[in-house]
C-alpha positions as CSV (number, residue, x, y, z in Angstrom):
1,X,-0.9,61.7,-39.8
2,X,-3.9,59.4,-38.8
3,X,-2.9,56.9,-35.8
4,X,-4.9,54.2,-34.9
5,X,-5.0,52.0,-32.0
6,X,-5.7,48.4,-33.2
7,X,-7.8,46.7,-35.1
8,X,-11.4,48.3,-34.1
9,X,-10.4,51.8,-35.4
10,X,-9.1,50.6,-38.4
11,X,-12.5,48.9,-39.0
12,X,-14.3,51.8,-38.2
13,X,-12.6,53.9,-40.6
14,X,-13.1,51.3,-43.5
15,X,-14.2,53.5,-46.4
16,X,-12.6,56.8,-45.3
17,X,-9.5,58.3,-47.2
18,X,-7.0,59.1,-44.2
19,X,-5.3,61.9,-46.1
20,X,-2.1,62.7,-48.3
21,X,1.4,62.1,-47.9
22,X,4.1,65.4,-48.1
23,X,5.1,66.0,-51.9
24,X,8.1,64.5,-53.0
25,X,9.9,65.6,-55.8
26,X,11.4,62.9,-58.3
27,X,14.9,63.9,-59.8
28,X,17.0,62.9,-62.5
29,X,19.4,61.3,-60.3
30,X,16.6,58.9,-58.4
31,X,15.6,58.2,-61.7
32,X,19.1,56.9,-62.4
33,X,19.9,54.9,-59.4
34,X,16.7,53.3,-59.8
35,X,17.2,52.7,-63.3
36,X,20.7,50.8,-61.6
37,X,18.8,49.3,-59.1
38,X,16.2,47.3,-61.8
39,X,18.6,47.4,-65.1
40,X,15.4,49.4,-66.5
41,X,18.0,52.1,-68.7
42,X,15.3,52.6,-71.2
43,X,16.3,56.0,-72.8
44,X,12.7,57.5,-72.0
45,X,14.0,57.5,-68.4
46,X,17.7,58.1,-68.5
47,X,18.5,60.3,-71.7
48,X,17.9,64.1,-70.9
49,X,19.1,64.7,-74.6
50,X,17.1,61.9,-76.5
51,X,14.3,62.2,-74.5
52,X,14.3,66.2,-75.8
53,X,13.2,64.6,-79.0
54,X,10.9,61.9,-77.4
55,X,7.2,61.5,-77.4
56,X,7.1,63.2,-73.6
57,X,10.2,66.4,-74.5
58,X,11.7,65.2,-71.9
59,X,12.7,62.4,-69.8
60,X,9.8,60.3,-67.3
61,X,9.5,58.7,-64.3
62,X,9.6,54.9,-64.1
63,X,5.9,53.9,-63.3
64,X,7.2,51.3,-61.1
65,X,9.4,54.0,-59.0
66,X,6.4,55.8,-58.8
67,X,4.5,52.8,-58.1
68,X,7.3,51.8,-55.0
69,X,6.6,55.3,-53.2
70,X,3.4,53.4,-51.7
71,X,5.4,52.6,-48.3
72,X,6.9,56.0,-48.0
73,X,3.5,57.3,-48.5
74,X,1.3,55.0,-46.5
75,X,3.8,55.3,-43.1
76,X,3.2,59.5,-43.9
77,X,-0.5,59.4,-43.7
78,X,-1.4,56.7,-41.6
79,X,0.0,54.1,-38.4
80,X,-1.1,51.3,-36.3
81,X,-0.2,51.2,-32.9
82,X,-0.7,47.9,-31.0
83,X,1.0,45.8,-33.8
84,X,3.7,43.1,-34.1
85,X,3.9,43.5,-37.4
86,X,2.9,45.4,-40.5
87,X,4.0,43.4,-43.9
88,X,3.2,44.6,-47.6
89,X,1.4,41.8,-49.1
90,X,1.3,42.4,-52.7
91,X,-1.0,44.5,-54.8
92,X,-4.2,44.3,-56.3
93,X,-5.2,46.4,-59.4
94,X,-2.3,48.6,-60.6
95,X,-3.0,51.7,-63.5
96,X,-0.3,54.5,-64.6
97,X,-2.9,56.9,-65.9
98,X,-0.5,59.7,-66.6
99,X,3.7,59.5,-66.9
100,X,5.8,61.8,-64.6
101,X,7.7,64.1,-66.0
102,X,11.3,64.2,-64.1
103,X,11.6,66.9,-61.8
104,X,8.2,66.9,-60.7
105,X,6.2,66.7,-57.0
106,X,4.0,64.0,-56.5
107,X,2.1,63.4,-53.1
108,X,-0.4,60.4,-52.4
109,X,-3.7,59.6,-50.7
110,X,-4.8,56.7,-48.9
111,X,-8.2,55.2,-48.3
112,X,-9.1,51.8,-46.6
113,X,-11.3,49.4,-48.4
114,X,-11.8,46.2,-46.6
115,X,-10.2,44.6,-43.6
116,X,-10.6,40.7,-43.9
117,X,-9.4,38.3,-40.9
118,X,-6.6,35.7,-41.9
119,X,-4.7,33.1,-39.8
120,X,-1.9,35.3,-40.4
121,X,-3.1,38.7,-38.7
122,X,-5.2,40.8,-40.7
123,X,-5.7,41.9,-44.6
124,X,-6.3,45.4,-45.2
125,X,-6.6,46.8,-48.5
126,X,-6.7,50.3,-49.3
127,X,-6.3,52.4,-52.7
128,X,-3.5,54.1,-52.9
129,X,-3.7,57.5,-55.4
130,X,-0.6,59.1,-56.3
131,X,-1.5,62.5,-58.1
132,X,1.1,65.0,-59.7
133,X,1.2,68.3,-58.9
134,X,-0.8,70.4,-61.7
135,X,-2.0,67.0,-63.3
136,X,-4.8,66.3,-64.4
137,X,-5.0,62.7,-63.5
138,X,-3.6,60.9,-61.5
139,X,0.2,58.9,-62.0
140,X,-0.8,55.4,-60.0
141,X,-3.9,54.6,-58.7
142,X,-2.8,51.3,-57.0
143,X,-4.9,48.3,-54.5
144,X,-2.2,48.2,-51.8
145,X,-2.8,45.1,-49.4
146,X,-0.8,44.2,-46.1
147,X,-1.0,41.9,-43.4
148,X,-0.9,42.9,-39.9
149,X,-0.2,40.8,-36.9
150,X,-1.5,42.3,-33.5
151,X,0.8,42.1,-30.9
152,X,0.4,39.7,-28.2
């Protein structure tokens, strides 16, 4: 994990990648709940059987569950200390350059690309890269941006 203390390191990492997150395995069953949680029940992601039979042999990962492992990622590989507040903005740029078989490991990377001063706090946008293990391309390569808001 890579901890910063305020703004000025985060500046003077701008460019770096900060490194990758744990693996984290994707099962059938969080594939279900958050096929509940979006009403996404598209049999590519919920039916073992017809998915046998499918264009993949087997059932896939929602790109948007795969997509929403950003946070739980980003708060593995990197922090900053000295702030009120650290609040996901929105994204930039989103691919799915490969599908996720259920039952595999996928880990992330992070690197910071630009740092821009708001009235809010601060912008800071950094591409996310969520690989799968033994793939050969990437699942998500994703423009995260938050805002920060130093403490007082």
């Amino acid at each position: 994990m890579r901890e910063f203390n305020g703004i000025e390191e985060i500046e003077a990492a701008l460019g770096e990648e900060l490194g990758t997150s744990d693996w984290i395995e994707i099962t059938q069953e969080d594939v279900n709940k958050f096929a509940d949680a979006t009403g996404d029940h598209q049999w590519i992601h919920v039916d073992p059987e017809k998915a046998k039979d499918g264009p993949f042999g087997q059932t896939i990962v929602h790109g948007f569950l795969t997509l929403s492992l950003i946070p739980r990622i980003g708060w593995e590989v990197y922090t900053v200390n000295g702030m009120a507040m650290l609040i996901n903005y929105g994204l930039g740029k989103v691919r799915f350059p490969s599908v996720v078989p259920v039952g595999s490991k996928v880990r992330g990377s992070v690197k910071l690309d630009s740092l821009e001063k708001k009235s809010s706090g601060y912008q800071l946008t950094s591409t996310v890269t969520i690989e799968i293990e033994g793939g050969e391309r990437p699942a998500c390569v994703a423009e995260s941006i938050m805002v920060m808001v130093p403490a007082q």
